[in-house]
C-alpha positions, 0 to 999 in steps of 0.5 A: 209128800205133799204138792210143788210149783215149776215155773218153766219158760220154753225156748225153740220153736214153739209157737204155732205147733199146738205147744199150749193145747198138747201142754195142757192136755199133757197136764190133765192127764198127769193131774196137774193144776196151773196155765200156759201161755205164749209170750211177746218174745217167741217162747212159752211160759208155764206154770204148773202145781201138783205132785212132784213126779206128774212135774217132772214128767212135765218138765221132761215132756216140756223138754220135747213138746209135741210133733212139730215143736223144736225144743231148744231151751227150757228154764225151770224154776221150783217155787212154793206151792200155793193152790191158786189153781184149780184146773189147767188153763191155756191163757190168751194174750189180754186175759 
């Protein structure tokens, strides 16, 4: 079975709780290639290439997020993988 791409954007509480650092810990450890990052609006967008079962377990740990997240929403969109990432990364506002 080959690789897939999720494209999520997590809505709630979900800056400043570590939402990125435990996302991107939570990837490396399912083995997953991709970013996240948070955005203007108050939510967190991430973008995540791997087998299909490390996404959805991805996806379903998005839907909870860490300790202090409160999880509202969570819009996920399946793409075409593309193999642009070699590593997942937190990326910053400017870069």
């Amino acid at each position: 079975m080959g690789n897939e791409r999720v494209h999520l954007v997590v809505h709630g509480r979900v800056q400043g709780v570590f939402y990125r650092a435990s996302t991107q810990e939570k990837a490396i450890e399912l083995g997953l290639a991709g970013w996240v990052r948070n955005r203007a609006d108050g939510t967190v967008e991430v973008v995540a290439e791997g087998d299909r079962e490390g996404l959805e377990k991805l996806v379903e740990w998005c839907r909870v997020g860490p300790e202090r997240a409160q999880v509202t929403d969570v819009d996920i969109n399946w793409e075409s993988y593309t193999g642009e990432f070699r590593e997942f990364t937190i990326k910053y506002r400017g870069r």
